[in-house]
C-alpha positions in Angstrom: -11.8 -5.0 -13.7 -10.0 -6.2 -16.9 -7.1 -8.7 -16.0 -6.1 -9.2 -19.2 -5.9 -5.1 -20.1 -3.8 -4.7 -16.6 -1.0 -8.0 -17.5 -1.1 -5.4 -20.9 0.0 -2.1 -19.6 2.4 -3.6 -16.8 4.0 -5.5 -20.3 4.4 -2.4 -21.4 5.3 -0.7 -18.9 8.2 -3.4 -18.5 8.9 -2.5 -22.0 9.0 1.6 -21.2 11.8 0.4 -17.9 14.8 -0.5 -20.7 14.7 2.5 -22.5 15.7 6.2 -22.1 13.9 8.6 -20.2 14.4 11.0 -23.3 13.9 8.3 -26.0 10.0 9.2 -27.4 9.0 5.4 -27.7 9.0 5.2 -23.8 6.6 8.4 -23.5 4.4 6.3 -25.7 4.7 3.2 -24.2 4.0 4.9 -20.7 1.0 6.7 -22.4 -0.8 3.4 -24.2 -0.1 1.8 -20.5 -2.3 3.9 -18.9 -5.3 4.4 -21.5 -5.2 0.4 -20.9 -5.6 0.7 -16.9 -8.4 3.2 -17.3 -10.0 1.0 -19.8 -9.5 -1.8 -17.5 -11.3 -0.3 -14.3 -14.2 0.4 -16.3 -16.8 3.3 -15.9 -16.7 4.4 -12.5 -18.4 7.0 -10.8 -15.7 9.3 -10.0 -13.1 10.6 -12.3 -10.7 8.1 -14.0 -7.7 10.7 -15.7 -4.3 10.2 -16.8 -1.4 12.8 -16.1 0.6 13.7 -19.4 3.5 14.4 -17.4 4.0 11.4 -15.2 1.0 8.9 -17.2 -0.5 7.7 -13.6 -4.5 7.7 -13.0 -5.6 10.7 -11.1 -8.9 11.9 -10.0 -8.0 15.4 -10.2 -5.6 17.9 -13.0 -5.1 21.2 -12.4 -6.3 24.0 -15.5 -2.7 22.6 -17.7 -4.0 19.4 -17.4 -1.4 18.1 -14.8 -1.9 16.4 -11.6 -1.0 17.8 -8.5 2.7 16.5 -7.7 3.2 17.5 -11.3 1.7 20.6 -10.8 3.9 21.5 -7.9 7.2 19.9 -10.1 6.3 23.0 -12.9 6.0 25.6 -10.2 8.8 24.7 -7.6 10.7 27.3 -8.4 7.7 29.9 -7.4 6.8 28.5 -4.4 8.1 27.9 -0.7 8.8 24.1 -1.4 7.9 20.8 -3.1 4.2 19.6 -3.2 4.7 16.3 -1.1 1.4 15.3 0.0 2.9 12.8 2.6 4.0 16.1 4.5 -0.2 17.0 5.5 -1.0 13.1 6.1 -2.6 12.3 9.8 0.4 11.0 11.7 -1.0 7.2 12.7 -1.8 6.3 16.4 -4.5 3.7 18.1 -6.8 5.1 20.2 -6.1 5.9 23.6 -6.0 2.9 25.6 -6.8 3.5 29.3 -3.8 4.7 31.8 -2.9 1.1 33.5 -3.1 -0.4 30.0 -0.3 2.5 28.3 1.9 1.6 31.7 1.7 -2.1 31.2 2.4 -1.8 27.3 5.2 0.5 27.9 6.6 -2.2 30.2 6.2 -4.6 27.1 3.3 -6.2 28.1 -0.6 -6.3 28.4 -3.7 -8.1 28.6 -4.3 -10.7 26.1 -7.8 -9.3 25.2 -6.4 -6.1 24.8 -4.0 -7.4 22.6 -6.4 -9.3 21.1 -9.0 -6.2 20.4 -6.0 -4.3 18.9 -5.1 -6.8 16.7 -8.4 -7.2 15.2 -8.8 -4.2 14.7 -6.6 -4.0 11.6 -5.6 -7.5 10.2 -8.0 -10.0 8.9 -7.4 -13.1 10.7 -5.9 -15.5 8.0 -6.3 -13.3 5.2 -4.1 -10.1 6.1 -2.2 -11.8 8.9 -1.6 -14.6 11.1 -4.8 -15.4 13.1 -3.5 -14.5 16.5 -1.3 -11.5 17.4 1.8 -11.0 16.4 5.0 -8.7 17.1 6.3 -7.2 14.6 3.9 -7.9 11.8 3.3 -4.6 9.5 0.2 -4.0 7.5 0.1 -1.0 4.7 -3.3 1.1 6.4 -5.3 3.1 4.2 -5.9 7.0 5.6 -7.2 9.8 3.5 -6.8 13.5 4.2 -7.6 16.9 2.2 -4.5 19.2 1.3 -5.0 22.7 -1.1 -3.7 22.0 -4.2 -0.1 23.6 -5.3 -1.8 26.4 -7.1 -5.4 27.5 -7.3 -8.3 27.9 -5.2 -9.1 24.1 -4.9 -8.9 21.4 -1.7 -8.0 17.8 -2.8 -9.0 14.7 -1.6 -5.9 12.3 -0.8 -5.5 9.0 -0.7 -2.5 7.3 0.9 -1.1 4.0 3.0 0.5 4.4 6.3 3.1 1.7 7.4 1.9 0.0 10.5 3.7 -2.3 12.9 2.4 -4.3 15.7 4.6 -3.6 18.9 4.0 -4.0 22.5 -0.1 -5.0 21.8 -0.7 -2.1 19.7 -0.1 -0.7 15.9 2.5 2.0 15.4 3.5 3.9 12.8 6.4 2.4 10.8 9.1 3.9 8.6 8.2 1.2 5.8 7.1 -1.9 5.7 8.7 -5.2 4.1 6.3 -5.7 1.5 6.6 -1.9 0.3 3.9 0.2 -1.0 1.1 -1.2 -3.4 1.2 -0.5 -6.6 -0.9 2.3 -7.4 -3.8 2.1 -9.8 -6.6 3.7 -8.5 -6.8 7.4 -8.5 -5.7 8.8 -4.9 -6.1 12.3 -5.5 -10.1 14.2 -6.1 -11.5 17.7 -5.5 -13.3 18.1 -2.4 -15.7 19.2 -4.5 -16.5 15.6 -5.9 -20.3 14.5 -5.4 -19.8 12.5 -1.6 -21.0 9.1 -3.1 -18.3 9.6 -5.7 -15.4 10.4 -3.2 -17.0 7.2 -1.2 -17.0 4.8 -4.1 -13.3 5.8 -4.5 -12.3 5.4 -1.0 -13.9 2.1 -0.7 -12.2 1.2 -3.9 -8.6 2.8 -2.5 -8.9 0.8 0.5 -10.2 -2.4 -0.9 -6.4 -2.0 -3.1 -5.0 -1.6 0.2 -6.5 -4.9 1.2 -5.5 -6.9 -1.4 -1.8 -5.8 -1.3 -2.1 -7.0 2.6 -3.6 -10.1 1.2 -0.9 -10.9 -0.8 1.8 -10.5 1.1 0.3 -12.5 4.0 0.0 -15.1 1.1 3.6 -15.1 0.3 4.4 -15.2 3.9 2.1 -18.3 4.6 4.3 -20.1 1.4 7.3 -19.1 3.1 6.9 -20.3 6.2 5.8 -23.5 5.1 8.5 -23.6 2.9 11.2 -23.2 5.8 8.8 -25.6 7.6 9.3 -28.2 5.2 12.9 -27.5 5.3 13.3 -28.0 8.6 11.5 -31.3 8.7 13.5 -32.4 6.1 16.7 -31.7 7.9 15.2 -33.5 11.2 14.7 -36.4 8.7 18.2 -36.7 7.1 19.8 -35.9 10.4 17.8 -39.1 11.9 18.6 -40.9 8.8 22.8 -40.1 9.2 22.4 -41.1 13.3 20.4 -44.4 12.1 22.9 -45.0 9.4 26.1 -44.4 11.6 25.0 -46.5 14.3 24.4 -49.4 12.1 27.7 -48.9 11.0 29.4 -49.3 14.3 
């Protein structure tokens, strides 16, 4: 992947963000962005397309060359409802844990091994979270699921993040998280029809964007707990340094 051709597009993208949504140069901008993010992830072995209407990478347009929330946004007014692809997503759970365990975490409590197995189960140790357990830490978990497209015959491929919190020794499904979404580059949307090692290749590419976003908020964390570490010390420090000072004095 092309650094250099990604710090481009989100220049111009930056760019597109001060001007009109009708002004022509910010359809152009938006356009040049994109050609620059395909031509950044290289040859890959699934479909790497850009939507003319909304100028993200898709795997997948429909026979006007649109992709599929763009699809639906043409034909809203002929159909039930808007295409939301978040509506068809498997709602998140953990597996079932065994009856004493459920009783124990509804009480707000449970083994430490349990806690322990969940927890690895999702984060990293050190890399997308803290190395032991933690309440209330979220994570952005990648899940895939098929939908029919808006119109046509064809079943998509989706690619989405679920916001996960830890709570009570287990992950739950969250509203949001604090770090938000992350930023979509890779496609996240493929006919069902796509050769499997293709639809694998993206998946593992999807979630391996997942990761990093995870990464990098755990990063950011880290730096700000140290910072407020730091902080604090230095507060001990001047507060010793006052009492020391004051005593002297009297």
């Amino acid at each position: 992947m092309d650094a250099a051709l990604l710090a481009q597009a989100d220049a111009l993208d930056g760019e597109a963000a001060g001007l009109d949504e009708a002004e022509p140069r910010r359809s152009e901008l938006l356009k040049r962005a994109a050609e620059l993010r395909v031509q950044a992830l290289g040859a890959r072995p699934y479909p790497v397309l850009v939507c003319p209407a909304c100028f993200c990478l898709t795997g997948w347009l429909d026979d006007d060359g649109v992709c599929a929330v763009d699809a639906a946004r043409r034909d809203v007014g002929a159909t039930s409802g808007f295409y939301d692809v978040r509506d068809s997503r498997p709602r998140y759970e953990d597996p079932p844990a065994p009856l004493a365990s459920r009783i124990g975490r509804a009480l707000g409590f449970g083994t430490r091994r349990e806690r322990e197995r969940a927890w690895l189960a999702r984060v990293e140790p050190g890399q997308t979270g803290p190395t032991q357990p933690e309440e209330g830490w979220e994570l952005e978990w990648p899940i895939s699921f098929e939908r029919q497209a808006p119109s046509g015959p064809h079943l998509l491929v989706h690619f989405d993040t679920q916001s996960i919190r830890f709570d009570q020794g287990a992950w739950r499904e969250a509203d949001t998280t604090r770090g938000g979404k992350p930023p979509r580059l890779f496609p996240r949307e493929f006919s069902a029809s796509l050769a499997t090692d293709a639809l694998a290749e993206a998946w593992a590419d999807f979630k391996e964007e997942a990761t990093a976003h995870n990464r990098a908020l755990w990063t950011a964390e880290v730096a700000a707990r140290e910072a407020r570490t730091a902080a604090e010390e230095e507060r001990r420090l001047a507060a010793e340094t006052e009492r020391g000072t004051s005593g002297l004095l009297g």
